[in-house]
N, C-alpha and C positions, 0 to 999 in steps of 0.2 A: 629516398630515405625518409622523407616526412610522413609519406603514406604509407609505408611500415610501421612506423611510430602510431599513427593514429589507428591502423589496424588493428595493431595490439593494446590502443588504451580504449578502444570499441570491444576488445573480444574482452577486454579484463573486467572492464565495466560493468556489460553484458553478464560476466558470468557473475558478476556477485546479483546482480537484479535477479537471476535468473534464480540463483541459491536464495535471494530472500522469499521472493515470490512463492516457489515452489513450498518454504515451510510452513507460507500463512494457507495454502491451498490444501500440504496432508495434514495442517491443525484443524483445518474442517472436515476433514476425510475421518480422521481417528477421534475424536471430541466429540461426540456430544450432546452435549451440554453447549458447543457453541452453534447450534445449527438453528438460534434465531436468524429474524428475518435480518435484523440491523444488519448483523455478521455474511450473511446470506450474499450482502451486496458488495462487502468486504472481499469473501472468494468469492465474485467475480470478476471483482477491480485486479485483483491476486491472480488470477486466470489470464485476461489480459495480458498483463505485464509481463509473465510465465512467457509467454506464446508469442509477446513483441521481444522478449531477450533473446529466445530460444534463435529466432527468427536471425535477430541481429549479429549474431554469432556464426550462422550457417553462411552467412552471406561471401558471397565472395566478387570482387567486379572484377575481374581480370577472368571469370567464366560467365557467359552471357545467362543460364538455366537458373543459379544461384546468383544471379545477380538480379533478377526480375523477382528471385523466391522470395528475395531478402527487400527487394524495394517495395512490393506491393503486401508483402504479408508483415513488415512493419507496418506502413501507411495504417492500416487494417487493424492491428491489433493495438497503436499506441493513441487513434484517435479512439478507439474503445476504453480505451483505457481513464483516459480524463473526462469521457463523458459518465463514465459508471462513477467518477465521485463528482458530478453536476445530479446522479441519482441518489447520494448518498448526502448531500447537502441538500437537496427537496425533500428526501425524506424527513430530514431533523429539522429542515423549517414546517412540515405540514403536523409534523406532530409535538410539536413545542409552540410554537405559536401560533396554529390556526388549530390546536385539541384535533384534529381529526385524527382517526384510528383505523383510516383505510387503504391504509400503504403497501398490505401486504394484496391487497386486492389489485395493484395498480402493479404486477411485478411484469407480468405479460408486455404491459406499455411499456416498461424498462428495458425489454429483451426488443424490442421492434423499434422501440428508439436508437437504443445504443448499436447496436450490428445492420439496423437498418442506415443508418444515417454515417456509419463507419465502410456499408459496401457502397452506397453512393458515394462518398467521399473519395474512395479508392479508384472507383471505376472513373470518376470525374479528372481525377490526375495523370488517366494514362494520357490524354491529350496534348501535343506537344512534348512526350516522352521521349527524352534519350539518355541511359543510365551511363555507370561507370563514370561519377566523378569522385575520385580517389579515393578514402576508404571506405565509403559506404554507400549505396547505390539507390536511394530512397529520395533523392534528390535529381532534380532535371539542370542539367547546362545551355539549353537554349533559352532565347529571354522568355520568349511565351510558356516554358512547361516553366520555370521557375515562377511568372506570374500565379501560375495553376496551380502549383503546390504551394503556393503563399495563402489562394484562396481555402483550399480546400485541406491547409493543414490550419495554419497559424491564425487564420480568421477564427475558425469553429476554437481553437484551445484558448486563445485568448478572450472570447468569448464567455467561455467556461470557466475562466479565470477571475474572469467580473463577477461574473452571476455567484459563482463562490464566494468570493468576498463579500458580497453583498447580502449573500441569504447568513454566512454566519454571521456577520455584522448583526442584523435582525435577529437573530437568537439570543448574541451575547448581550445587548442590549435590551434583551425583553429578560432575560434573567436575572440582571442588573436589576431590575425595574422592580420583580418579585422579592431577590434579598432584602431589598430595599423596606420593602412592606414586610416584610416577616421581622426586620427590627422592629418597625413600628408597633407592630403587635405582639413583642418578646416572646413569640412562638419559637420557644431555643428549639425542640425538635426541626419543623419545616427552614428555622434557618441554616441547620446542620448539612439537612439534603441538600437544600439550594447551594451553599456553599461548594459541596463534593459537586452537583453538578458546575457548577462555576468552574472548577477545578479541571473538569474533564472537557467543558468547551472552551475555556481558554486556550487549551493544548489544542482544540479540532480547530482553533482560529487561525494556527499556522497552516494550517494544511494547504488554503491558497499561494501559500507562500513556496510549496512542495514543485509546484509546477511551476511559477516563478524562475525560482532557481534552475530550476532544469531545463526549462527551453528560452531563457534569456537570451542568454550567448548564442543560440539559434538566431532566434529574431533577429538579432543584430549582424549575426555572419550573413542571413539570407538577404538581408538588406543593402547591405556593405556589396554582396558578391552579385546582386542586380542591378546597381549602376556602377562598383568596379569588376565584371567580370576577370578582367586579367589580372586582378592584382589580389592575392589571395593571401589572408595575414595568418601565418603559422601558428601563432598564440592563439587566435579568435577561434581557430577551425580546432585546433585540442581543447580547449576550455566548451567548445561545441557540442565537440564527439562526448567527450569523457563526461560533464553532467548531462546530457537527455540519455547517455545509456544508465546512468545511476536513475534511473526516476523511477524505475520499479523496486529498487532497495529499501528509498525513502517513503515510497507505500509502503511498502510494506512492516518498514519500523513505525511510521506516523500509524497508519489505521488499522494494522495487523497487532503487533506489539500491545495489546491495553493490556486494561486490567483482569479482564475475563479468562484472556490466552494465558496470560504469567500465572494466576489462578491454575488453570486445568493444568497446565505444565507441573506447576509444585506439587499438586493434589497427586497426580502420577509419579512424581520422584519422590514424593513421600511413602508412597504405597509398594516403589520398588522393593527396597531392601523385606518386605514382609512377604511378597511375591517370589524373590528370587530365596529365601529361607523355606519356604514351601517347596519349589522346585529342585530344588539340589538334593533332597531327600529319597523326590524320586528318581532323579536321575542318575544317582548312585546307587540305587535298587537297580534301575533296567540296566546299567553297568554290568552290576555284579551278573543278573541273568544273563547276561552277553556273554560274559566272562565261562560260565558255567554250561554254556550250550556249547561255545567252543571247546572245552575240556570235554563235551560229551561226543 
């Protein structure tokens, strides 16, 4: 009964990440206007997450084919996942605080980092592999493949956890430091900008906190269930399942969601109603010749 429960608060989870994800992915498909580089890095954190929900849903342990599908093509796409915003947080420290303007040169590195260091990662966990423990098959129950997936998930994310906090820390404090000076210098323009950026990286300060929440109650269940194996606590293991399958939602509201997308969005339902008054004119013309061809 439990692992029915948690199946279904896996697949329900799963699918809203997978419904966020997919929108910030055909917002860059149909848009743009958003197909800077910042955003660029955006769909592919959105990609990711797409392809770890898609993943996590297919899954089944009680068949051994979709149980390997779903354990190694998560592993796969959710340590890519939290590396692509460890590239999204280097990029905003190299160009806010170190002025460089060569980020977009460095995207190739991004792609051989992130999927590189995500198929190592994967392939390093089959070791001491044996799937099927209850709803979700991404995890090992021998002590040694649970070591292995300790190293080679929870090391590298909470890793990336740091170094996030860290690099925005350093922004948000070197912005601080600018407002700062722009009073002194009653430049009301450059304190306005500074300002709005203040505004927009406060909001990106939470973003370490995204991944946080989401794989907490991991860490703590994988720890809990490596020196008590037998003794499995029903609350720790759904608070488990149910936020790390939300964590592609929460990208996707946190760095999908700005201001730019809500922009193009509007900009497009403003323009509807003057589109679809165009359209209906002709479409009641080719109508009517329908109408007339069939009479003929």
């Amino acid at each position: 009964a439990h692992d029915r429960i948690l199946t279904a608060v896996n697949s329900g989870a799963s699918s809203l990440s997978l419904a966020g994800s997919s929108f910030i992915v055909l917002c860059y498909l149909l848009f743009k206007e958003l197909r800077k580089f910042s955003f660029k890095l955006v769909f592919y954190l959105a990609l990711a997450d797409m392809l770890c929900s898609f993943f996590s849903i297919i899954g089944d342990p009680f068949k051994g084919f979709f149980c390997y599908a779903q354990g190694y093509s998560t592993h796969f796409f959710c340590v890519a996942s939290f590396l692509w915003t460890t590239t999204i947080a280097f990029t905003l420290h190299r160009t806010v605080v170190k002025h460089k303007t060569d980020v977009e040169d460095l995207e190739a590195m991004f792609h051989l980092y992130v999927w590189g260091t995500s198929l190592v990662m994967t392939v390093m966990r089959s070791f001491g592999n044996d799937h099927k423990l209850g709803a979700w098959c991404w995890t090992q129950t021998g002590r040694a493949g649970k070591a292995v997936h300790f190293v080679t998930f929870y090391m590298p994310l909470w890793g990336a956890i740091l170094y996030n906090g860290f690099t925005y820390f350093q922004v948000i404090r070197m912005l601080n430091n600018a407002t700062r000076m722009a009073v002194g210098m009653s430049s009301q323009t450059f304190v306005s900008d500074t300002r709005d950026n203040m505004r927009a990286l406060n909001r990106w300060g939470y973003y370490p906190l995204i991944l946080i929440g989401s794989w907490a109650f991991g860490t703590i269940n994988r720890i809990h269930d490596f020196f008590e194996p037998n003794h499995r606590i029903f609350w720790l293991t759904f608070l488990d399942v149910g936020t790390a399958a939300l964590m592609g939602l929460f990208n996707s509201i946190a760095y999908g969601l700005n201001s730019s997308v809500r922009r193009a969005i509007c900009e497009r339902l403003d323009k509807f109603p003057e589109r679809l008054s165009r359209w209906l004119p002709s479409l009641k013309y080719k109508n009517q010749q329908e109408s007339e061809l069939v009479l003929f």
